[in-house]
VEXMISE-156734 format. One record per residue (C-alpha): residue in three letters; residue number from 1; x, y, z. Coordinates in pm, 1 decimal, decimal comma. Layout:
BEGIN
{rec "Ala" NUM {X Y Z}};
...
***
This chain:
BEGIN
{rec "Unk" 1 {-2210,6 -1363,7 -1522,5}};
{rec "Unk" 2 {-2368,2 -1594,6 -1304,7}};
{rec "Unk" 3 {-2230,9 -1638,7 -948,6}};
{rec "Unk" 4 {-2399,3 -1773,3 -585,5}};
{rec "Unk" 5 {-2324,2 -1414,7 -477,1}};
{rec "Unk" 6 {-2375,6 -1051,7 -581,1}};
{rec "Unk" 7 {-2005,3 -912,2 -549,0}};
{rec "Unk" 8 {-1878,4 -541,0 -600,0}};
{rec "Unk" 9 {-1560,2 -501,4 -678,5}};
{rec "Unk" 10 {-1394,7 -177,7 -600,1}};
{rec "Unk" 11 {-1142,8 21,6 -787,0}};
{rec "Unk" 12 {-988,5 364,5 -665,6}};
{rec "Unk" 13 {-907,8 617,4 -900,9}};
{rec "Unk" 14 {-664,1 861,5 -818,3}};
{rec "Unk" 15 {-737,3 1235,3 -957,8}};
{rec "Unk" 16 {-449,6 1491,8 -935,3}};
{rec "Unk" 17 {-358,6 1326,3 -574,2}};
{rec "Unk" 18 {-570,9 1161,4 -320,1}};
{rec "Unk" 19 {-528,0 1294,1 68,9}};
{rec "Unk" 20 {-710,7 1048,0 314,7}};
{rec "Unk" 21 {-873,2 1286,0 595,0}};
{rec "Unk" 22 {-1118,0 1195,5 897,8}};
{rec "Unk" 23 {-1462,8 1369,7 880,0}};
{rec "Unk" 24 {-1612,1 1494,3 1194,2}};
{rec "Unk" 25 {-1982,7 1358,1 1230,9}};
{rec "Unk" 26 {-2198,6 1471,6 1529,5}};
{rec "Unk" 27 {-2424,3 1277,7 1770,7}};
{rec "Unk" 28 {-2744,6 1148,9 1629,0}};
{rec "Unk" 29 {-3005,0 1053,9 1849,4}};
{rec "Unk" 30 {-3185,4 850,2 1593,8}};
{rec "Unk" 31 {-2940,6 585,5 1584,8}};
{rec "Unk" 32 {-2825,8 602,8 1953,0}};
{rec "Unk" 33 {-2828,2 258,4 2102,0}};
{rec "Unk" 34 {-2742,9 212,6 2507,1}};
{rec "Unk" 35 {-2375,0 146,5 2563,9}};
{rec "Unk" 36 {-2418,9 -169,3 2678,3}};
{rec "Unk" 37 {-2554,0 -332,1 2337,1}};
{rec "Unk" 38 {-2205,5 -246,4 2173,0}};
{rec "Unk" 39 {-1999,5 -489,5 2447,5}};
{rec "Unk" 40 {-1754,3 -234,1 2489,8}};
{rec "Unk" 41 {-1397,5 -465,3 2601,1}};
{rec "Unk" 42 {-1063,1 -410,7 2647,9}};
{rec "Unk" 43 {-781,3 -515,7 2435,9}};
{rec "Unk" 44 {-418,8 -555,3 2430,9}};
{rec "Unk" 45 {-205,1 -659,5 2097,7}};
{rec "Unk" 46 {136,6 -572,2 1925,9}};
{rec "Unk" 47 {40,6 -509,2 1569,0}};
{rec "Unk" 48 {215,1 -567,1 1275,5}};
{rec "Unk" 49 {417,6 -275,5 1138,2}};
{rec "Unk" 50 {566,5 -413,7 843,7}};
{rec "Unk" 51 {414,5 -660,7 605,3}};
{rec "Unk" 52 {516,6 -718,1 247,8}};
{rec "Unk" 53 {625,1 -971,5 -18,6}};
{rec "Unk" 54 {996,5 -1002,2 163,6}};
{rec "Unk" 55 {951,1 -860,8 524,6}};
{rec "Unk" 56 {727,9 -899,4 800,1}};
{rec "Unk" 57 {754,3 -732,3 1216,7}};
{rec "Unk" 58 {528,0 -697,7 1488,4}};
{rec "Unk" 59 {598,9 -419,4 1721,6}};
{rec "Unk" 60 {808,3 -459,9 2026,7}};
{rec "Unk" 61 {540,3 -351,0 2291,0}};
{rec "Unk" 62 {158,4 -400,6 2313,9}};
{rec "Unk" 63 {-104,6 -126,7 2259,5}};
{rec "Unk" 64 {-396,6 -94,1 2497,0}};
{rec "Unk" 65 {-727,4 -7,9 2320,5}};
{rec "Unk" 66 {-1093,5 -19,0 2409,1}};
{rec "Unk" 67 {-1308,7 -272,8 2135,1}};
{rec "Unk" 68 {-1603,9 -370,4 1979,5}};
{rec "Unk" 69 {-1663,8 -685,8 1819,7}};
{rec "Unk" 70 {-1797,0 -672,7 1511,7}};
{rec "Unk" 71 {-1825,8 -1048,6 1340,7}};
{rec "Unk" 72 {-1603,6 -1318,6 1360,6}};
{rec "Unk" 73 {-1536,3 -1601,9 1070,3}};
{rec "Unk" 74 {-1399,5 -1888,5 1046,9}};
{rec "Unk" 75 {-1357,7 -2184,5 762,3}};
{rec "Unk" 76 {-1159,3 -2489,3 724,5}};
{rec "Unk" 77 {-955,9 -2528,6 398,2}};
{rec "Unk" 78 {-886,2 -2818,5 181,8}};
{rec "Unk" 79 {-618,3 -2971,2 -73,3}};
{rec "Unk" 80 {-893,7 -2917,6 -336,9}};
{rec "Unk" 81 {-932,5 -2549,3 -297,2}};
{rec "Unk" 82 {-528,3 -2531,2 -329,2}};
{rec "Unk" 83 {-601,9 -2246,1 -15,1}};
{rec "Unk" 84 {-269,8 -2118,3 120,8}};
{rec "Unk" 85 {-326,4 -1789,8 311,0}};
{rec "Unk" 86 {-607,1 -1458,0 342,6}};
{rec "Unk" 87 {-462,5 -1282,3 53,1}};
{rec "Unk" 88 {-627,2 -924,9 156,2}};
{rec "Unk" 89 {-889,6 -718,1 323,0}};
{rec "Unk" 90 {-1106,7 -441,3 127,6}};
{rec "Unk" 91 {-1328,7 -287,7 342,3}};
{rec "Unk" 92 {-1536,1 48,9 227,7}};
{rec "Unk" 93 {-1517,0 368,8 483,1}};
{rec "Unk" 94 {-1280,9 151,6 747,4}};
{rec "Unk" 95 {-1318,7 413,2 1018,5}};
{rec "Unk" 96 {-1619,7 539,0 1247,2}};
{rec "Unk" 97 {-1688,0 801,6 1462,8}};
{rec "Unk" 98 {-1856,5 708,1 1807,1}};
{rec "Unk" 99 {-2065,2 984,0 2013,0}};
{rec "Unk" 100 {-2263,3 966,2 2345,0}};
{rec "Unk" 101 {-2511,3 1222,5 2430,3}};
{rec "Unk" 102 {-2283,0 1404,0 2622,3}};
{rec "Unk" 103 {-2086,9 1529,4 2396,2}};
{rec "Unk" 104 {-1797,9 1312,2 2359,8}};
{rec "Unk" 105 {-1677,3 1207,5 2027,0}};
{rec "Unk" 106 {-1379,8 967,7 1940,7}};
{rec "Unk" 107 {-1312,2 765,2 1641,3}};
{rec "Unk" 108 {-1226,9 420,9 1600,0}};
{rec "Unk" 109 {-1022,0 215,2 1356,3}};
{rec "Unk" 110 {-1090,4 -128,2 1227,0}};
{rec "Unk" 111 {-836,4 -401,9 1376,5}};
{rec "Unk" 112 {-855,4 -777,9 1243,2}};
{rec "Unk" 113 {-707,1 -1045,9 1479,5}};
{rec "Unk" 114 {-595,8 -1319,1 1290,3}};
{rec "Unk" 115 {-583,6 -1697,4 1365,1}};
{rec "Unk" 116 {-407,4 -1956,5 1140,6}};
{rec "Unk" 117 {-344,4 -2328,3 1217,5}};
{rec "Unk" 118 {-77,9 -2421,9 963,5}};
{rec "Unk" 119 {-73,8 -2757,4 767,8}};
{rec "Unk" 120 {184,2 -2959,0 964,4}};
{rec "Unk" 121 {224,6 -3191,2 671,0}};
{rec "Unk" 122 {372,6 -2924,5 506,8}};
{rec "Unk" 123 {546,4 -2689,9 752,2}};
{rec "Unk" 124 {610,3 -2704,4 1161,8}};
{rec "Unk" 125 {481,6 -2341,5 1194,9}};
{rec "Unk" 126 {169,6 -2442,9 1431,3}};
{rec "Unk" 127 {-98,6 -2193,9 1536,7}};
{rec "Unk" 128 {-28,1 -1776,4 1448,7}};
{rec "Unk" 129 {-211,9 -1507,6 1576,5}};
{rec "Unk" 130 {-134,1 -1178,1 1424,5}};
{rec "Unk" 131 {-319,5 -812,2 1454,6}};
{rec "Unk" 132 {-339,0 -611,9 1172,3}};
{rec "Unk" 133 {-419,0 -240,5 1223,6}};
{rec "Unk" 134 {-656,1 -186,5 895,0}};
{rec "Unk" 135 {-488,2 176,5 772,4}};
{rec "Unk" 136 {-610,4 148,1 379,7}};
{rec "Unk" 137 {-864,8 67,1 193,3}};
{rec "Unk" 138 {-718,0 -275,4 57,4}};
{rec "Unk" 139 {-487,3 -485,9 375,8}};
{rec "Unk" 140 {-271,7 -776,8 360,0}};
{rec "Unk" 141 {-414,3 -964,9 705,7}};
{rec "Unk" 142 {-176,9 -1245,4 712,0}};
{rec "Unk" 143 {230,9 -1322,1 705,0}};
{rec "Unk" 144 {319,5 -1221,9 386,6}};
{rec "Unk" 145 {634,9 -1394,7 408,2}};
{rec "Unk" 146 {414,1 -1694,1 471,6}};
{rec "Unk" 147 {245,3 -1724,2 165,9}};
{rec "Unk" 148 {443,5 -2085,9 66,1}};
{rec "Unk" 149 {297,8 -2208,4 408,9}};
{rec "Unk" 150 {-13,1 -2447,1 371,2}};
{rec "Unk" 151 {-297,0 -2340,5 627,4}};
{rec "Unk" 152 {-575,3 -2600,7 759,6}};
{rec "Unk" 153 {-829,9 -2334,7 929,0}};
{rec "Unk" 154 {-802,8 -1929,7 1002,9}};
{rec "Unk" 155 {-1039,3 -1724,0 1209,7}};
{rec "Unk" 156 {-1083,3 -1343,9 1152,7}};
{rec "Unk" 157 {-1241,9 -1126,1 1428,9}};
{rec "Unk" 158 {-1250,7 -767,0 1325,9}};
{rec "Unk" 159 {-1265,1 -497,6 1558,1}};
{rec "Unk" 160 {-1359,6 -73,5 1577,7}};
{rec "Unk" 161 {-1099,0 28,6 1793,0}};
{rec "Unk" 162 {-1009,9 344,6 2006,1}};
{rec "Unk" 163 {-837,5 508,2 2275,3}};
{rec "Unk" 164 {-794,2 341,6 2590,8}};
{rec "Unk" 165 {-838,4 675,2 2780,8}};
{rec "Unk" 166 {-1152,4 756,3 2635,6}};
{rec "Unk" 167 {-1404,5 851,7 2871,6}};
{rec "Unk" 168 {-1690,2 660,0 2576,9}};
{rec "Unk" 169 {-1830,9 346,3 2713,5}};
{rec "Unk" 170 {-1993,4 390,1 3057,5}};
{rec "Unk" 171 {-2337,2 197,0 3083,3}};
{rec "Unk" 172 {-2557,7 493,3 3147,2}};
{rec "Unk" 173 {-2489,8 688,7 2804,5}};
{rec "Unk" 174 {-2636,7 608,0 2466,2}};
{rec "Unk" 175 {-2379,8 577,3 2169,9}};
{rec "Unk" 176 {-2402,1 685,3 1783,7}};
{rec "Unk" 177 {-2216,6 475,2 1519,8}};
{rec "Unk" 178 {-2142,7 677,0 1193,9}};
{rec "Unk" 179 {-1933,6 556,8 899,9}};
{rec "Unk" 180 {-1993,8 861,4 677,8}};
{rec "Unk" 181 {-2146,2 583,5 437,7}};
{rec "Unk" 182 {-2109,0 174,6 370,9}};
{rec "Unk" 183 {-1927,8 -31,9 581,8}};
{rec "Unk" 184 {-1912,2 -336,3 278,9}};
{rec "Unk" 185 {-1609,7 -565,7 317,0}};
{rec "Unk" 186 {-1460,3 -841,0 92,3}};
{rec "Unk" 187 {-1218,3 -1108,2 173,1}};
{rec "Unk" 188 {-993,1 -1270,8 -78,5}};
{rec "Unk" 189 {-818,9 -1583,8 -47,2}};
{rec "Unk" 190 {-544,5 -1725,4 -335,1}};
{rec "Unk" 191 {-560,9 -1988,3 -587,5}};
{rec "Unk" 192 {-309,2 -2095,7 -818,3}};
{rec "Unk" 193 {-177,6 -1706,7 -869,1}};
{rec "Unk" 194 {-498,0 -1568,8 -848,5}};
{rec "Unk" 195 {-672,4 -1402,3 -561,3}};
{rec "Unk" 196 {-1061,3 -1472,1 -541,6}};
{rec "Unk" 197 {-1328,2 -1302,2 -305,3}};
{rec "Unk" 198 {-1530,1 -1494,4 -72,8}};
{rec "Unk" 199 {-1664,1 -1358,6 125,0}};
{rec "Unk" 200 {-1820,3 -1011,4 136,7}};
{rec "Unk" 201 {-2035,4 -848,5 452,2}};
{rec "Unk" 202 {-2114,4 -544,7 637,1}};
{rec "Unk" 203 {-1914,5 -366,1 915,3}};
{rec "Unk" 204 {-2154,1 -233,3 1135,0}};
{rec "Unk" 205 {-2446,1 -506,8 1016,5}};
{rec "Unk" 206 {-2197,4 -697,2 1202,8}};
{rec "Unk" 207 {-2199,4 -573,7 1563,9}};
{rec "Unk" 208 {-2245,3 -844,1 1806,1}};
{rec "Unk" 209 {-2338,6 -1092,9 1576,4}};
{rec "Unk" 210 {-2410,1 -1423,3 1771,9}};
{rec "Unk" 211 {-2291,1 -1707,3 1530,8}};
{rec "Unk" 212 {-1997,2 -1723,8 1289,1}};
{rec "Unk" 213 {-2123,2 -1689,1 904,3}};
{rec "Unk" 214 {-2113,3 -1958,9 689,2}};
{rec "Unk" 215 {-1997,4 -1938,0 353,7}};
{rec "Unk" 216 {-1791,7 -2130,9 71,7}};
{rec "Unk" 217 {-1429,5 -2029,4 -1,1}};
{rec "Unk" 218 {-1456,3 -2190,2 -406,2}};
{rec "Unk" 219 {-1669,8 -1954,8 -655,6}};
{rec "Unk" 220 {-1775,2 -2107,7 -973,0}};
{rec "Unk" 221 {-1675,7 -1756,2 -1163,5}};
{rec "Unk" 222 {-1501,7 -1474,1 -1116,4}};
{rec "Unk" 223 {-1405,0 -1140,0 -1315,9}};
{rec "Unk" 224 {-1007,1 -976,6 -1324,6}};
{rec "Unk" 225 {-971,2 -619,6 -1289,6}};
{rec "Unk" 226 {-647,5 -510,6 -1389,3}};
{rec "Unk" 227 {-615,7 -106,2 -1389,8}};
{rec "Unk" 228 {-316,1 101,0 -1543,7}};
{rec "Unk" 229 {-229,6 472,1 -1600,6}};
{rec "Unk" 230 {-200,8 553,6 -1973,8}};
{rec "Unk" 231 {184,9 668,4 -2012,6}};
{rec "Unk" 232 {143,1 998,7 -2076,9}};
{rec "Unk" 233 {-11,9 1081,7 -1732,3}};
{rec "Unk" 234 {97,5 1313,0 -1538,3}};
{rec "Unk" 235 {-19,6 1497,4 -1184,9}};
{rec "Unk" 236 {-94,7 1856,4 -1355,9}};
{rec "Unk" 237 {-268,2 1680,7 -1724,9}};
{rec "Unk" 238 {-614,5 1750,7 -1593,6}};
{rec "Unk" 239 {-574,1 2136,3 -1549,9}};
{rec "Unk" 240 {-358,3 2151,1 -1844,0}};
{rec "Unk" 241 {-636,9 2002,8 -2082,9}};
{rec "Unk" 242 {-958,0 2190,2 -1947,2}};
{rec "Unk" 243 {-1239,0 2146,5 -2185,4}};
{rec "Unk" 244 {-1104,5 1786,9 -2351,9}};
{rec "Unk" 245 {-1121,8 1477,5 -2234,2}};
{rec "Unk" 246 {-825,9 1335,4 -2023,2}};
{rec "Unk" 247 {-765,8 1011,0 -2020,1}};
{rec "Unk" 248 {-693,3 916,3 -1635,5}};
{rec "Unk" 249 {-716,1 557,6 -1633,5}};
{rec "Unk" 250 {-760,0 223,9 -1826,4}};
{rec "Unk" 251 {-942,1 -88,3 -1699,7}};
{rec "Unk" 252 {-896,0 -377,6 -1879,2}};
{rec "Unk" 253 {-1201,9 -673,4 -1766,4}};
{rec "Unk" 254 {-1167,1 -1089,3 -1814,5}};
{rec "Unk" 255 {-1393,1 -1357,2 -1641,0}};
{rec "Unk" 256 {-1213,4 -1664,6 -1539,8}};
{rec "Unk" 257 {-1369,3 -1948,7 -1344,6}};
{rec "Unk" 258 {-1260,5 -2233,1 -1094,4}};
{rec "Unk" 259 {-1051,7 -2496,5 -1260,6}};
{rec "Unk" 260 {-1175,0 -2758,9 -1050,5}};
{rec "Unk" 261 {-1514,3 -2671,0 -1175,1}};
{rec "Unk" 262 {-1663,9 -2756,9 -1518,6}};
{rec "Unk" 263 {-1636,5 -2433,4 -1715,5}};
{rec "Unk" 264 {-1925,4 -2235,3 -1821,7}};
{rec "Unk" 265 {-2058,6 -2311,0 -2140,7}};
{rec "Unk" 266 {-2106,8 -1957,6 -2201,8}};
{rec "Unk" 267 {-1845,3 -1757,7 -2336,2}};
{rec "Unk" 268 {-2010,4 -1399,3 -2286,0}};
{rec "Unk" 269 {-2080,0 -1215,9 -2014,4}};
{rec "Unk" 270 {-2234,2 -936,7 -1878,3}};
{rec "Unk" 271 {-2163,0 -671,0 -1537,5}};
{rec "Unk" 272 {-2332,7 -391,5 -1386,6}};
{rec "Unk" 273 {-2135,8 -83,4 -1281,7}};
{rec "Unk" 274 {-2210,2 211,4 -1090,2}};
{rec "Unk" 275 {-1937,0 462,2 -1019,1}};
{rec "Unk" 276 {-1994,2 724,2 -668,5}};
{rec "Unk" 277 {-1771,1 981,5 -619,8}};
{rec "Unk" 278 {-1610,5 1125,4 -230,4}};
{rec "Unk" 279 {-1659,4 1428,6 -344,8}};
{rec "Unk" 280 {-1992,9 1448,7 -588,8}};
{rec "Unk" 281 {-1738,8 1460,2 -883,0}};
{rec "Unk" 282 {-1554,1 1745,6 -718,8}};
{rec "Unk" 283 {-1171,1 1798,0 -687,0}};
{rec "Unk" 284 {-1085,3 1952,5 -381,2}};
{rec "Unk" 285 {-764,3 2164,3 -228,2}};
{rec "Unk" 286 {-767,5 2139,4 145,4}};
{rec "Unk" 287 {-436,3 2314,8 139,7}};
{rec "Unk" 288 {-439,7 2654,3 330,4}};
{rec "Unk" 289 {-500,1 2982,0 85,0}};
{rec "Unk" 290 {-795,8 3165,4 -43,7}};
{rec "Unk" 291 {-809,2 3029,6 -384,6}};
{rec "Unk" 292 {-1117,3 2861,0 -556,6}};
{rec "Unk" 293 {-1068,1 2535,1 -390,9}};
{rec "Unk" 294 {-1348,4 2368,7 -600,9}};
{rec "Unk" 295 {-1320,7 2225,3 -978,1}};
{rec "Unk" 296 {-1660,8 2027,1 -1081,2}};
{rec "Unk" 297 {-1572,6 1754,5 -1374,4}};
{rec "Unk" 298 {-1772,1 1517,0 -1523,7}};
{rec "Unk" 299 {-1661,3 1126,2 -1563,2}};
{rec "Unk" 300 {-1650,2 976,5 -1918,9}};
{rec "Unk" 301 {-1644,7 570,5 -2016,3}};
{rec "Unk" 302 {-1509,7 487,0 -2363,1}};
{rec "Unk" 303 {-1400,4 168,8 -2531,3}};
{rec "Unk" 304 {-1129,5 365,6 -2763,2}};
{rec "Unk" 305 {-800,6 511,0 -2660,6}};
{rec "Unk" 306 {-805,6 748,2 -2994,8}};
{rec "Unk" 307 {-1099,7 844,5 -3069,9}};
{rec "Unk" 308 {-1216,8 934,6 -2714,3}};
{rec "Unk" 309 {-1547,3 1119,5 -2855,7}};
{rec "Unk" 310 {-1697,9 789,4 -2829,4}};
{rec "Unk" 311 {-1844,0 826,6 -2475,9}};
{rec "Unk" 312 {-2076,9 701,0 -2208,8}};
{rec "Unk" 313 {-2136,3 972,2 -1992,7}};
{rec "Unk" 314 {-2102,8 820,5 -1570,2}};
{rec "Unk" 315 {-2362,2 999,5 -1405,8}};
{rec "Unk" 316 {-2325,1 912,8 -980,6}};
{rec "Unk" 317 {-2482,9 625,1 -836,4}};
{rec "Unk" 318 {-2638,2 582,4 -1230,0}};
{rec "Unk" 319 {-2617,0 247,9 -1353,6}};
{rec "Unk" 320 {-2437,0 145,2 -1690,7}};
{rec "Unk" 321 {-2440,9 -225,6 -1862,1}};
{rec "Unk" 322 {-2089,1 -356,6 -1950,9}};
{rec "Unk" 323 {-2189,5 -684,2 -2234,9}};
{rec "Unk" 324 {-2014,0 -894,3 -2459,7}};
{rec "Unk" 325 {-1717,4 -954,1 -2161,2}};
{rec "Unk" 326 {-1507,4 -1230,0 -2267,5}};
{rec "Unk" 327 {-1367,1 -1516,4 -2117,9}};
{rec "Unk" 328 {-1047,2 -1601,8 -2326,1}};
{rec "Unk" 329 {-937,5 -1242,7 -2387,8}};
{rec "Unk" 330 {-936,4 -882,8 -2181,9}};
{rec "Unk" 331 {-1209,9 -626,2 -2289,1}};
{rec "Unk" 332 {-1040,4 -278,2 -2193,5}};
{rec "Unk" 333 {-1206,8 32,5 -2144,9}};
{rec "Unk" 334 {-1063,1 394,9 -2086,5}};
{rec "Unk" 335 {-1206,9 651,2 -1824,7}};
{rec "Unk" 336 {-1197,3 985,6 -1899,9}};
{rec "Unk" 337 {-1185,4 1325,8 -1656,7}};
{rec "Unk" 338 {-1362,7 1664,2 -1839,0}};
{rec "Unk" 339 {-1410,8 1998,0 -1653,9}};
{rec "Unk" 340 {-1597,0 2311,4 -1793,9}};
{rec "Unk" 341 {-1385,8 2474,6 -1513,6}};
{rec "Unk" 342 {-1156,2 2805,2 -1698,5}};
{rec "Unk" 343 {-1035,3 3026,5 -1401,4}};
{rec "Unk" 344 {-714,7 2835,0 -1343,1}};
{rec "Unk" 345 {-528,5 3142,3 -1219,6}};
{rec "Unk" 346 {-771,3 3183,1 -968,7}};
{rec "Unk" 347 {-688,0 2810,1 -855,1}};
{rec "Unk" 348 {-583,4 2743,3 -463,4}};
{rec "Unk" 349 {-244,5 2641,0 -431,5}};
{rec "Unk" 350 {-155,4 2291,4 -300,5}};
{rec "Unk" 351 {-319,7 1939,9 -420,9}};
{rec "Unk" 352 {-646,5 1903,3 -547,8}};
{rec "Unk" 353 {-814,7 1532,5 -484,6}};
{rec "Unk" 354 {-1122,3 1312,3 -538,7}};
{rec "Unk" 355 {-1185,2 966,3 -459,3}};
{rec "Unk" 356 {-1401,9 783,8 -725,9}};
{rec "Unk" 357 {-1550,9 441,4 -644,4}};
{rec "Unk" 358 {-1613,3 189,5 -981,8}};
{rec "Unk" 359 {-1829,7 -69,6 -796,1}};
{rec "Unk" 360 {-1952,8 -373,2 -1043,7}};
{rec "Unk" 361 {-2247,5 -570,9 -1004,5}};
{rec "Unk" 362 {-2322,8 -924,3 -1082,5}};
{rec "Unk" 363 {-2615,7 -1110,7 -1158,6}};
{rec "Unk" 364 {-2785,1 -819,3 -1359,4}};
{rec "Unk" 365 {-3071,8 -882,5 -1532,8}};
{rec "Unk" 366 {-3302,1 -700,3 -1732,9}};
{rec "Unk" 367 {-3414,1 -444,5 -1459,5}};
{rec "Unk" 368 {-3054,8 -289,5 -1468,8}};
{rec "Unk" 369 {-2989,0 -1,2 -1628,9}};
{rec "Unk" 370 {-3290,3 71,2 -1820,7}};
{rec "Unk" 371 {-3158,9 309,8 -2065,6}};
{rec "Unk" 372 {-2962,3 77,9 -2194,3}};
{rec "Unk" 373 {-2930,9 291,2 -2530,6}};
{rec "Unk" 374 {-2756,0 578,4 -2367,1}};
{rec "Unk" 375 {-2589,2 354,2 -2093,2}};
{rec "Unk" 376 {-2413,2 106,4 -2194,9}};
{rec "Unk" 377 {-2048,1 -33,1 -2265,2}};
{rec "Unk" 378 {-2093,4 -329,8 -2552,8}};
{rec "Unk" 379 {-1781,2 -447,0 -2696,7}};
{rec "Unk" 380 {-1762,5 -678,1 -3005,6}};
{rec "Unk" 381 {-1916,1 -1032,6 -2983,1}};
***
């Protein structure tokens, strides 16, 4: 599939149960930068605390945070793009830890103000500026309750956030940024009933970035993800079929394109996937006991439901060639959990939990994947 931009799109696939915990990383002098270059400011905002389809609130008093800037962007929006609000957020690793050489270590959140000047042709709503306090992976940053409500221009400025109090910031220390990994984000914006990235960056890439991006709200093409659990799941399947595949989740895949666009005249395409793993394909109890708290499975791709011997094994960070992706109808396949793992009486109590990452390329050519013979998803022409 042919786009302007290389896009991942990121699916999270829950094993067992997913817990969301804050890893402690310590100073690194090789990335220390003086205090000054990260424009530490001070901010105060009420942020929303409720925000779906039917309901929306900001809370009743302000919080008082320190700040850094990390990128600000704006666009203007048109009848022709049929643009009505900022859909969602996903950002990868949405916290960071900041260090000094001191010693000090605090860790900061990711906060997008948000700026919308409403169409007054369609509504009297004016200008809104909301804060949205970015708490999972995938955020709605706008009114949800506003999505009828025709917008001329928006501005997001994201922000790493943290306590006030902190004693981080003065000019004569030298600060460490760490992530624990990518910072990618990926904005989404609606048309018709569909919501369509673009635009996609970097967090900390970002930091004091002098000029707003450009970029163009319309792609030419786009893929749907939509991702179910088969109906037989349950919370306890993968330790009660050890040694057999278990079918965790199904994806099904369909490319779709602008409709103010001329259509491809292809009517097959291809993606590039690559599928990381929190935990190096480990599930992991942090509940208190003295258990085994470690079960090592393996990750299996299929394009049967049945017959589930017909596997691509999903090495990490290998890459595998989905083809033959179709336009006018889904292509579905299954991903599978196995685990050699036996000693389930000697098993920790408590949840076990893994976070697996499905990130698909675009714009693959022939240099992707290279075994293609062992590595590769092709449904029917």
């Amino acid at each position: 599939m042919r786009t302007t931009k290389t896009i991942k799109y990121i699916i999270f696939l829950l094993i067992i149960y997913i817990l969301t915990t804050s890893v402690a990383f310590a100073y690194d002098e090789s990335t220390a930068l003086p205090a000054a270059y990260f424009n530490i400011q001070s901010l105060s905002y009420k942020p929303v605390i409720t925000n779906t389809e039917t309901n929306f609130a900001e809370a009743i008093t302000s919080k008082s945070v320190k700040a850094i800037e990390l990128i600000q962007l704006s666009n203007d929006t048109t009848n022709d793009e049929n643009y009505w609000a900022i859909p969602h957020i996903n950002v990868e690793n949405y916290t960071a830890e900041l260090s000094n050489n001191l010693g000090d270590i605090v860790i900061c959140r990711l906060l997008a103000k948000v700026v919308i000047n409403f169409d007054p042709v369609y509504n009297s709503m004016g200008t809104t500026e909301t804060w949205f306090e970015i708490t999972d992976v995938k955020t709605y940053i706008y009114n949800r309750t506003n999505i009828d409500n025709r917008a001329l221009n928006f501005t997001i400025t994201l922000y790493y956030v943290f306590d006030s109090t902190s004693s981080i910031g003065s000019t004569n220390e030298y600060l460490s940024l760490d992530t624990g990994g990518s910072t990618n984000f990926y904005l989404f914006y609606l048309l018709g009933n569909d919501e369509l990235p673009f635009y996609y960056g970097t967090l900390t890439g970002s930091i004091v970035t002098p000029t707003t991006p450009e970029f163009s709200p319309v792609p030419n093409t786009y893929l749907n993800i939509n991702v179910s659990k088969p109906t037989a799941w349950t919370q306890t399947g993968f330790f009660e079929t050890l040694g057999s595949n278990y079918l965790q989740w199904i994806v099904s895949l369909q490319t779709g394109y602008d409709p103010t666009t001329t259509p491809p005249t292809t009517t097959e395409y291809r993606m590039g996937l690559k599928i990381t793993s929190q935990n190096g394909f480990k599930l992991i109890s942090t509940d208190a006991g003295t258990g085994i708290k470690e079960v090592q499975y393996t990750i299996k791709l299929s394009k049967r439901s049945i017959d589930n011997t017909d596997t691509v094994d999903a090495l990490e960070n290998e890459e595998i060639r989905i083809v033959n992706i179709k336009n006018n109808e889904p292509r579905v396949f299954y991903i599978y959990t196995n685990s050699t793992f036996t000693d389930t009486a000697g098993l920790n109590s408590g949840r076990f939990s893994d976070n697996i990452y499905l990130n698909f390329v675009s714009d693959i050519d022939n240099t992707f994947a290279p075994s293609i013979d062992k590595r590769v998803l092709a449904f029917a022409p």
